[in-house]
py3Dmol code that shows the C-alpha trace and the ligand (Angstrom):
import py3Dmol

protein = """\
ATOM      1  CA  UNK A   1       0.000   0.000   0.000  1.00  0.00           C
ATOM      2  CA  UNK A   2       1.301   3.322  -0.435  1.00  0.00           C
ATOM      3  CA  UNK A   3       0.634   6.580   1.736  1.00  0.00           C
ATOM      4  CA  UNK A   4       1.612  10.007   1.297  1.00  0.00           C
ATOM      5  CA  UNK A   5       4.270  11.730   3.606  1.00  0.00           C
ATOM      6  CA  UNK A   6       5.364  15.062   3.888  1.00  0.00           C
ATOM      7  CA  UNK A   7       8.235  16.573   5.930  1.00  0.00           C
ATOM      8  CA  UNK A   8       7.879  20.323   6.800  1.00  0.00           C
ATOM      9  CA  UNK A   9      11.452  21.536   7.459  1.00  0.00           C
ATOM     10  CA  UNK A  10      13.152  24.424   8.295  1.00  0.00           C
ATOM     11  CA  UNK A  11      14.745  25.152   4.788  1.00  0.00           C
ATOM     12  CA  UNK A  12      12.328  22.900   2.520  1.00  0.00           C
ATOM     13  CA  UNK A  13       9.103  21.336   2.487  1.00  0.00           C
ATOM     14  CA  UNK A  14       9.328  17.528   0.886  1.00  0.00           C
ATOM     15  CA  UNK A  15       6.903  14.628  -0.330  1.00  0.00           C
ATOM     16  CA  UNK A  16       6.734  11.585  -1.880  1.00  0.00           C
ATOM     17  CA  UNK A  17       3.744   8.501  -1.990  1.00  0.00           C
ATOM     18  CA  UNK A  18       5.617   6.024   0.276  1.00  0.00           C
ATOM     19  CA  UNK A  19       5.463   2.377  -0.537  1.00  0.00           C
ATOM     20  CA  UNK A  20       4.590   0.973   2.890  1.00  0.00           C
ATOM     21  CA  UNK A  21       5.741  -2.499   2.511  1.00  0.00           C
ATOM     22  CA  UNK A  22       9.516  -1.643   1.500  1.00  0.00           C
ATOM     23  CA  UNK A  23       9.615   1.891   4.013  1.00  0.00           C
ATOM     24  CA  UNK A  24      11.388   3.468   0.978  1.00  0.00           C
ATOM     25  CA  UNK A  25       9.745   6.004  -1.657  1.00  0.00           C
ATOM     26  CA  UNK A  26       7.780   4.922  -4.237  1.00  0.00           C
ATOM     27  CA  UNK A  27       8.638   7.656  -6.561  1.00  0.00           C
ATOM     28  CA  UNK A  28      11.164  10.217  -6.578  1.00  0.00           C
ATOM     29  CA  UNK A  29      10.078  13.189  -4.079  1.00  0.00           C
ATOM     30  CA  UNK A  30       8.940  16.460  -5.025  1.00  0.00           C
ATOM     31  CA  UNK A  31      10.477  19.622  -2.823  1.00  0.00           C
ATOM     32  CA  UNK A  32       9.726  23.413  -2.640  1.00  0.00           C
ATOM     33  CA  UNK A  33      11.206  25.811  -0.259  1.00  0.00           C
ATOM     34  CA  UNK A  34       9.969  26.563   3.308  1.00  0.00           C
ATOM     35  CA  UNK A  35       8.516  30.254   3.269  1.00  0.00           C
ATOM     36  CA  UNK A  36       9.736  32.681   5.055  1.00  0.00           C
ATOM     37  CA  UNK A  37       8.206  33.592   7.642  1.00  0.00           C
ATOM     38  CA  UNK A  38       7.325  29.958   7.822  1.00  0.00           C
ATOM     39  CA  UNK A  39       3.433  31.094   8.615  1.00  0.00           C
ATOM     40  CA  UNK A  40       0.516  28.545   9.021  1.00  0.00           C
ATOM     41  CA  UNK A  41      -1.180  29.609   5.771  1.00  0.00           C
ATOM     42  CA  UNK A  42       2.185  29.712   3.579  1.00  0.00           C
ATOM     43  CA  UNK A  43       3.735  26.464   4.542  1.00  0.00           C
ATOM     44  CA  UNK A  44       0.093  24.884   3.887  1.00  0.00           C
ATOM     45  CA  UNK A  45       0.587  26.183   0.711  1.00  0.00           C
ATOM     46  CA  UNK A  46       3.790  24.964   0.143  1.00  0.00           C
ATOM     47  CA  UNK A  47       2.628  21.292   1.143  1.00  0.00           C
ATOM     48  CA  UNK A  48      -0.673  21.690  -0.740  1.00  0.00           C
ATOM     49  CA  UNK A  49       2.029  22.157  -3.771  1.00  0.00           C
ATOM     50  CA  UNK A  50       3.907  19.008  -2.937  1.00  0.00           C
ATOM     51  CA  UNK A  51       1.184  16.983  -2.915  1.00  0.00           C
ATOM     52  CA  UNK A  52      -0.671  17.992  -6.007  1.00  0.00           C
ATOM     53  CA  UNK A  53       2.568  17.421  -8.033  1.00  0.00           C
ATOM     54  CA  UNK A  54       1.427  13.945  -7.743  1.00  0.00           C
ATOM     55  CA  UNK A  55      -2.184  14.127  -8.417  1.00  0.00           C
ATOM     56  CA  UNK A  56      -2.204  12.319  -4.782  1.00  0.00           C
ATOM     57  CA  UNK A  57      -5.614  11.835  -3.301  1.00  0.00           C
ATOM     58  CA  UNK A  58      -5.427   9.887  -0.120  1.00  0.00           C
ATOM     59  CA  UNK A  59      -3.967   9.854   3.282  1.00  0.00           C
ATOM     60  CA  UNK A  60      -1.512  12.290   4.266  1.00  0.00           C
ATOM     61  CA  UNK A  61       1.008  12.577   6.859  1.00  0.00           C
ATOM     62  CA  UNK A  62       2.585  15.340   7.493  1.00  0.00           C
ATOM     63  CA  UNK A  63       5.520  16.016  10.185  1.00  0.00           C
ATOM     64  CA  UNK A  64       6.183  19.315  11.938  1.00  0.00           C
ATOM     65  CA  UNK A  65       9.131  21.036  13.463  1.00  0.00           C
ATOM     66  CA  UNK A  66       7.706  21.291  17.240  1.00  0.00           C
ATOM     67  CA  UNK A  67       5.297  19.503  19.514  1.00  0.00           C
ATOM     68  CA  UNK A  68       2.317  18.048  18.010  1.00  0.00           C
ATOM     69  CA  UNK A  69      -0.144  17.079  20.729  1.00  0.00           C
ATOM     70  CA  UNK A  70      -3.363  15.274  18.724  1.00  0.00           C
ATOM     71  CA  UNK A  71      -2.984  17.407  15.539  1.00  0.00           C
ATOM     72  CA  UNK A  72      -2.207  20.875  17.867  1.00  0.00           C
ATOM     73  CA  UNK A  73       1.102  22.810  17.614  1.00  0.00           C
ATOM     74  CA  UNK A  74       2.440  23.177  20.680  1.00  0.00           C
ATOM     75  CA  UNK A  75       5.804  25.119  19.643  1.00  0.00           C
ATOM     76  CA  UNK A  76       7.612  26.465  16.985  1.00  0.00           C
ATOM     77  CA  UNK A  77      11.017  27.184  17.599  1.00  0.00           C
ATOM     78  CA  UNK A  78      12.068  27.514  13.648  1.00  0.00           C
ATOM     79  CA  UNK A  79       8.836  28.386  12.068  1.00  0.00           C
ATOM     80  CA  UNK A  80       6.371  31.232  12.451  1.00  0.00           C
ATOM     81  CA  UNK A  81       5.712  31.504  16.332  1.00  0.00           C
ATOM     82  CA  UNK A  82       1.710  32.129  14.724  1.00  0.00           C
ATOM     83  CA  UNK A  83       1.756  28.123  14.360  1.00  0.00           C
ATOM     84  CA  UNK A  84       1.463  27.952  18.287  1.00  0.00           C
ATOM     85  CA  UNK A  85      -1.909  26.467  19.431  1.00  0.00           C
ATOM     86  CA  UNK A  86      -2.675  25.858  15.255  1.00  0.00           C
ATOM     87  CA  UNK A  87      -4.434  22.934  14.468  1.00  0.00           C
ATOM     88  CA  UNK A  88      -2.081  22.020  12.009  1.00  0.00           C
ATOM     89  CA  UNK A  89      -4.398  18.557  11.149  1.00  0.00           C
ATOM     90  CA  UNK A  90      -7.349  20.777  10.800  1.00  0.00           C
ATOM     91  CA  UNK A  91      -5.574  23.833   8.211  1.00  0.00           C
ATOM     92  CA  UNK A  92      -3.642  21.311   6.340  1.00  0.00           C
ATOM     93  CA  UNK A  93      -6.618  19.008   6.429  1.00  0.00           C
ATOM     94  CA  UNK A  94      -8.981  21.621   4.893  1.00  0.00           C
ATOM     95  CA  UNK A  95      -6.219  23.385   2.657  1.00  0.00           C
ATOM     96  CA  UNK A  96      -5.751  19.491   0.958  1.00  0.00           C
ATOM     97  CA  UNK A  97      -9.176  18.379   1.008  1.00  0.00           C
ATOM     98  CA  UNK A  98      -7.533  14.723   2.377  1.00  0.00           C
ATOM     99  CA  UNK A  99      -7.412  13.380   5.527  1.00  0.00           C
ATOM    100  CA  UNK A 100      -4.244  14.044   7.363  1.00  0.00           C
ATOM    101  CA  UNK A 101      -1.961  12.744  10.391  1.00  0.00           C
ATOM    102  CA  UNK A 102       0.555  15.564  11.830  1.00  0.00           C
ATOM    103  CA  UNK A 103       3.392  14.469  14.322  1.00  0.00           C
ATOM    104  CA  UNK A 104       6.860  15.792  15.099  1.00  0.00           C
ATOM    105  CA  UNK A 105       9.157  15.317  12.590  1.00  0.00           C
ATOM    106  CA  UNK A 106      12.221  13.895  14.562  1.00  0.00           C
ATOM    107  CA  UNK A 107       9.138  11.206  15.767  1.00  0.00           C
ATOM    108  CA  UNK A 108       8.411  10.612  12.336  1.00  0.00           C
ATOM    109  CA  UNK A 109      12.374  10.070  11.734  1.00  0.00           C
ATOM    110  CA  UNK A 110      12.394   7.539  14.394  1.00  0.00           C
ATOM    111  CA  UNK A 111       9.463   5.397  13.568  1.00  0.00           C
ATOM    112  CA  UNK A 112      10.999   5.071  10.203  1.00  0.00           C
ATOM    113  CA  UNK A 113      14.016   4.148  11.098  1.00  0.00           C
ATOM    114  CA  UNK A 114      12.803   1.690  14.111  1.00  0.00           C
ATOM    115  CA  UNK A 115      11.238  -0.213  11.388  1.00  0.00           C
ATOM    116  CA  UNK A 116      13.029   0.203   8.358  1.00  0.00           C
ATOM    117  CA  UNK A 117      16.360   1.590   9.245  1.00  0.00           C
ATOM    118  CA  UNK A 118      19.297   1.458  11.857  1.00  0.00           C
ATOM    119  CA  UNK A 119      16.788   0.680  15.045  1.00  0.00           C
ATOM    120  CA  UNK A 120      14.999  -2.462  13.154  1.00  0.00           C
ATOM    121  CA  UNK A 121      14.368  -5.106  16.017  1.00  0.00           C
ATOM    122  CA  UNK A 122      16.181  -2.968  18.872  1.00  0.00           C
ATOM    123  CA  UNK A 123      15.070  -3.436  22.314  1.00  0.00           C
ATOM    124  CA  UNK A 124      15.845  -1.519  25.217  1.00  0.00           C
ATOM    125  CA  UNK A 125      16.562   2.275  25.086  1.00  0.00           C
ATOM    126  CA  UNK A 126      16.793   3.797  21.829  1.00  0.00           C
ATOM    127  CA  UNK A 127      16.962   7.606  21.165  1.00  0.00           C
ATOM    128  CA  UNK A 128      16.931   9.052  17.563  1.00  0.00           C
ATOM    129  CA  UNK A 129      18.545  12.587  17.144  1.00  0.00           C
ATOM    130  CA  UNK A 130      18.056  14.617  13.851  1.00  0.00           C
ATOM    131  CA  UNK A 131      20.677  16.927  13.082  1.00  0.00           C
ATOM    132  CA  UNK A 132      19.341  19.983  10.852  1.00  0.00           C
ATOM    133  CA  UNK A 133      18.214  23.351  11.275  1.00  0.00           C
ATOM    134  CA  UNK A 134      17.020  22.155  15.431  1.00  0.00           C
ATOM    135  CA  UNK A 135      18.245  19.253  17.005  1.00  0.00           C
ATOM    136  CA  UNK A 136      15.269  16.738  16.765  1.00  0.00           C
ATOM    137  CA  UNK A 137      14.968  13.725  19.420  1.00  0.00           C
ATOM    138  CA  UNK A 138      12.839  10.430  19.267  1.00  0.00           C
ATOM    139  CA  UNK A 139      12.657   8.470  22.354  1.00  0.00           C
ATOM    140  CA  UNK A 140      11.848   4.482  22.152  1.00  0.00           C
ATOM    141  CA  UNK A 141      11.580   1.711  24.453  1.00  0.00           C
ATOM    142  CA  UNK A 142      11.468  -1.559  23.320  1.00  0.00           C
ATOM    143  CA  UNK A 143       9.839  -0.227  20.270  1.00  0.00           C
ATOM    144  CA  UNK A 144       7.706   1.827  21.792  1.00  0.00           C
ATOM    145  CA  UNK A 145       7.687   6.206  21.328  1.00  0.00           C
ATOM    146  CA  UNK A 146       7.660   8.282  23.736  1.00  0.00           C
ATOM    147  CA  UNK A 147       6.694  11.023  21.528  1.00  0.00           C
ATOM    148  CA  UNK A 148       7.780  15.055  21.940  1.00  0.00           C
ATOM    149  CA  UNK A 149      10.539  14.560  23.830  1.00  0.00           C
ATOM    150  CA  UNK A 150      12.255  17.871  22.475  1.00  0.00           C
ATOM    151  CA  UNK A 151      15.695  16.991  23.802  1.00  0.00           C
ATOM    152  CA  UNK A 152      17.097  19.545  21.661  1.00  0.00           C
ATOM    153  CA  UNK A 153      16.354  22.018  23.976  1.00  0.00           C
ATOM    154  CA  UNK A 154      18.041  21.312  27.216  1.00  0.00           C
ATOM    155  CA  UNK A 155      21.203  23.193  28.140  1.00  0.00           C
ATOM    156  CA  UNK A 156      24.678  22.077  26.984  1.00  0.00           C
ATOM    157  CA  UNK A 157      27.428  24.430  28.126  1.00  0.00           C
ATOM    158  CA  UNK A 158      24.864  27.758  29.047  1.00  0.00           C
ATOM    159  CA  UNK A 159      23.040  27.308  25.534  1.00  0.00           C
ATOM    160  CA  UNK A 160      20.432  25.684  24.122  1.00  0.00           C
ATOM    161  CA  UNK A 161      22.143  22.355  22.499  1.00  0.00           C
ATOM    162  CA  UNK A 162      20.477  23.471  19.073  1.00  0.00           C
ATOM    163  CA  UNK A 163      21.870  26.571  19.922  1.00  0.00           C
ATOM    164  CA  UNK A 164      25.706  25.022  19.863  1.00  0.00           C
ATOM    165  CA  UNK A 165      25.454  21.771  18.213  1.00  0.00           C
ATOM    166  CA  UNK A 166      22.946  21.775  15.213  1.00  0.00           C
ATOM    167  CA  UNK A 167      24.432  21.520  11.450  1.00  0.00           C
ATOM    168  CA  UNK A 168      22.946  24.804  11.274  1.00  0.00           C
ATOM    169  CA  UNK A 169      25.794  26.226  13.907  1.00  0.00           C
ATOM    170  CA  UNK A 170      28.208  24.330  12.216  1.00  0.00           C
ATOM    171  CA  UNK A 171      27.590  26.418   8.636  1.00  0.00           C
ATOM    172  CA  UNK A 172      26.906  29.221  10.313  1.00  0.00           C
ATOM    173  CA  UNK A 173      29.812  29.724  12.471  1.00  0.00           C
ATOM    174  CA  UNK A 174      31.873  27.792   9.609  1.00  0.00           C
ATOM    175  CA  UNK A 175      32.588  24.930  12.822  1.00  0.00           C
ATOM    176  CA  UNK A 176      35.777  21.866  11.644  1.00  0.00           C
ATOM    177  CA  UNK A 177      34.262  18.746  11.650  1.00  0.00           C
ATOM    178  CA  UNK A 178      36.271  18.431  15.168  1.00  0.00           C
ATOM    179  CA  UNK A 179      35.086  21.367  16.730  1.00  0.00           C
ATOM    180  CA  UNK A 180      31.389  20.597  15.673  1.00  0.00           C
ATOM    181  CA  UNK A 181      31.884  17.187  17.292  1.00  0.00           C
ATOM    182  CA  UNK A 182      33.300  17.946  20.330  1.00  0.00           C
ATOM    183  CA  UNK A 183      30.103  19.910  21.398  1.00  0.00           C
ATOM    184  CA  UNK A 184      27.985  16.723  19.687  1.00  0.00           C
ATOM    185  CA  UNK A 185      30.036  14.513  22.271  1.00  0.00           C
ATOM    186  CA  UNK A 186      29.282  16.746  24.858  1.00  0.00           C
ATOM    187  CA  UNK A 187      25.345  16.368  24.128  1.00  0.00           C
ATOM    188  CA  UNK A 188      25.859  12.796  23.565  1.00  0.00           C
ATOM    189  CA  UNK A 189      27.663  12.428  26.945  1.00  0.00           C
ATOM    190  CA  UNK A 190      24.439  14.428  28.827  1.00  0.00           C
ATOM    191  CA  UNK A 191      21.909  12.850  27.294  1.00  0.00           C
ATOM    192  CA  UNK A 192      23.622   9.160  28.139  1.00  0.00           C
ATOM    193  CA  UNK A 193      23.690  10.372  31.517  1.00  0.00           C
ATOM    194  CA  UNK A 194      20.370  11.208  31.643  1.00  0.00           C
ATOM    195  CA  UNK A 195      18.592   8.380  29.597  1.00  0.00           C
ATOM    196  CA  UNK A 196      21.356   5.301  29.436  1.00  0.00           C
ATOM    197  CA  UNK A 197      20.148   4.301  25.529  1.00  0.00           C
ATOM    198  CA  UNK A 198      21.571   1.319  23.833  1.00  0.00           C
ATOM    199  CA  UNK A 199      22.043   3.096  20.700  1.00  0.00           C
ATOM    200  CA  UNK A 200      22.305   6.246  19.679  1.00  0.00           C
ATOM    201  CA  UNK A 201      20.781   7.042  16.061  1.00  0.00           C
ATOM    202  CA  UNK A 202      22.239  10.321  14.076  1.00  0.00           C
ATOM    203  CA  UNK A 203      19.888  11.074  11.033  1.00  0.00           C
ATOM    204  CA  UNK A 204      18.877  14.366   9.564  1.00  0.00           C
ATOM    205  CA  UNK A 205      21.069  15.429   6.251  1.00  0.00           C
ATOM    206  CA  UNK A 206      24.048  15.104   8.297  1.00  0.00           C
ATOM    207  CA  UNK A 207      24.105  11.300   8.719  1.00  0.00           C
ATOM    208  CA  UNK A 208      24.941  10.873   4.875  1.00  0.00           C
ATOM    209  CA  UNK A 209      28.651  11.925   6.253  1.00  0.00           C
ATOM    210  CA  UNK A 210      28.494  10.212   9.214  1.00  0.00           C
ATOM    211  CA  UNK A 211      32.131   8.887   8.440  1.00  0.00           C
ATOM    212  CA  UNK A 212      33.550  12.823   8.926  1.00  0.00           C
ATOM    213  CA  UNK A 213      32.025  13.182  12.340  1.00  0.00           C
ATOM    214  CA  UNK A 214      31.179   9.557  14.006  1.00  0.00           C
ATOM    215  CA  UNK A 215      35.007   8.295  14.533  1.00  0.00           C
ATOM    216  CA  UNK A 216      35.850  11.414  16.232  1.00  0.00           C
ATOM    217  CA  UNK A 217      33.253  11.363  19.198  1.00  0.00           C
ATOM    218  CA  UNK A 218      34.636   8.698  21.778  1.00  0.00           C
ATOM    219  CA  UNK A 219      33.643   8.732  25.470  1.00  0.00           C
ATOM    220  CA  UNK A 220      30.089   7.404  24.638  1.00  0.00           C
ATOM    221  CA  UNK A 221      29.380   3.983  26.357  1.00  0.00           C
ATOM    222  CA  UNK A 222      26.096   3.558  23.404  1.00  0.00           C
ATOM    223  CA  UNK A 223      26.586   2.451  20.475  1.00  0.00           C
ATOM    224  CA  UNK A 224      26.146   5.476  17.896  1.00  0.00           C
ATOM    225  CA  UNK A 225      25.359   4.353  14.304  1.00  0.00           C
ATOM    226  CA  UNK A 226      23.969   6.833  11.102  1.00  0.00           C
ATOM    227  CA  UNK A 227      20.462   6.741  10.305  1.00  0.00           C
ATOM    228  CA  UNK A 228      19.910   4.459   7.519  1.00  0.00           C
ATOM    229  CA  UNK A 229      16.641   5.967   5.747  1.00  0.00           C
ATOM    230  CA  UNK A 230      18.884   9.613   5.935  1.00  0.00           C
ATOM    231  CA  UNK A 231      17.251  12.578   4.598  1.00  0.00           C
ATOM    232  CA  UNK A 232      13.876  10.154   3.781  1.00  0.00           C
ATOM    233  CA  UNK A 233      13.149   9.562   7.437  1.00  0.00           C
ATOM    234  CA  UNK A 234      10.833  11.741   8.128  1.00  0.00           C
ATOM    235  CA  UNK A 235       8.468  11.042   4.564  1.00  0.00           C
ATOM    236  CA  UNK A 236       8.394   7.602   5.399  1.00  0.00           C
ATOM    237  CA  UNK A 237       7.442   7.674   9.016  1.00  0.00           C
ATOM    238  CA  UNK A 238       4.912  10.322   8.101  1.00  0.00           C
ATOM    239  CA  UNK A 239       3.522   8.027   6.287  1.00  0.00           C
ATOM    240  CA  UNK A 240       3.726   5.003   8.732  1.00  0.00           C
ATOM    241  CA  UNK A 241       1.966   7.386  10.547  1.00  0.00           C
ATOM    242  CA  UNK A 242      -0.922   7.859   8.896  1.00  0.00           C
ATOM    243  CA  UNK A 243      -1.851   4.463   7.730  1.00  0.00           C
ATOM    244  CA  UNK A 244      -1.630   3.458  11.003  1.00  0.00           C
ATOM    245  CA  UNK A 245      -4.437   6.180  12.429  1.00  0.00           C
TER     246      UNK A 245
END
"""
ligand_1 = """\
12
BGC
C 11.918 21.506 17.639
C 11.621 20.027 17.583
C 12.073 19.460 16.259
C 13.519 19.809 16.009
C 13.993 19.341 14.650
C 13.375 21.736 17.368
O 13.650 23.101 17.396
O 11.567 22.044 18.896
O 10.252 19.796 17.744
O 11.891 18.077 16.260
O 13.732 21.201 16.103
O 13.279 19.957 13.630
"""
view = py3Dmol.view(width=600, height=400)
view.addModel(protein, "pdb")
view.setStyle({"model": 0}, {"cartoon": {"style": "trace"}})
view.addModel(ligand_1, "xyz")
view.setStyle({"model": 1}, {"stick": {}})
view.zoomTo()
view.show()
């Protein structure tokens, strides 16, 4: 079966119809450019674009860059603060005509990858980070989401870790690979004392160069492996998403 996902990010807004059964796109996805300011109305239209490149009519999930609690917006620390207390499933519902799912976009990540990816058949303590714009976090045990855990958020050295440590700091402030994963260790090393996981998973765009950055963070008792579904993450588990409501 295939389901649509779309993943509203800071920079661009993507989509493709996902085939279900493989977790992996079942055609090449279409992507237009996050407005700016990332508004409620203006981002709907962006994903209203996306998905009518395809002719889609059908389920659609949809992830978001903040706390999603039902189909609310809780935050928006990268987009238009006017998306607080927006019923995203509601606008983008009535701007597609479709029914839609909305979650958090680093939980969308981590369902993917959980079933398709670098978490298939992990027990225990899992925790997904996305690397992008924010730092994203997914939270599983034994399978299982804890979802909106916004780990991205606590403090790391008298900042806001997506303050110090997201690939967005890294351009930026033009960060070495070493220097940007020094502070990653550091956030690695805090959130293993918090939390204990098993495995660490890095996705978001970053993970396709996973070999620059991973063999420089030691220190870490977890075992820290790139997310396999990279940059299609999010699509996918949108889409998981949705067939399964
Ligand atoms: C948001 C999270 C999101 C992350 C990655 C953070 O700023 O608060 O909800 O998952 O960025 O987009």
């Amino acid at each position: 079966m295939n389901v649509f996902g779309v993943d509203i990010g800071g920079s661009g807004i993507k989509g493709a119809p996902v085939d279900l059964e493989r977790g992996d796109l079942a055609e090449p996805r279409h992507k237009v450019l996050t407005p700016h300011p990332a508004t409620p109305d203006g981002v709907a239209d962006g994903v209203s674009e996306v998905v009518r490149h395809f002719g889609w009519s059908g389920p659609v999930g949809i992830t978001f860059p903040g706390v999603v609690t039902g189909s609310v917006v809780r935050t928006a620390a990268n987009v238009d603060k006017s998306w607080i207390d927006t019923d995203g499933g509601e606008l983008l519902g009535d701007k597609l005509g479709l029914p839609v799912t909305v979650l958090n976009d680093a939980d969308a990540a981590g369902i993917a990858e959980m079933t398709f990816g670098a978490g298939s058949g992990r027990k225990g303590v899992v925790m997904l980070l996305t690397f992008g714009t924010g730092i994203g976090s997914a939270l599983f045990h034994d399978g299982r989401l804890v979802p909106n855990t916004e780990l991205g958020h606590l403090e790391l050295n008298g900042h806001e870790a997506e303050k110090h440590a997201s690939t967005k700091v890294k351009d930026d402030d033009e960060l070495s690979w070493e220097h940007w994963a020094r502070r990653v260790q550091k956030y690695l090393e805090h959130l293993e004392m918090l939390f204990s996981p098993e495995l660490f998973i890095i996705g978001g765009g970053v993970s396709r160069k996973a070999d620059k950055f991973l063999p420089l963070i030691k220190h870490v008792r977890a075992e820290i492996v790139p997310a396999q579904l990279q940059n299609n993450a999010g699509i996918v588990g949108a889409a998981m998403a949705a067939a399964r409501r």
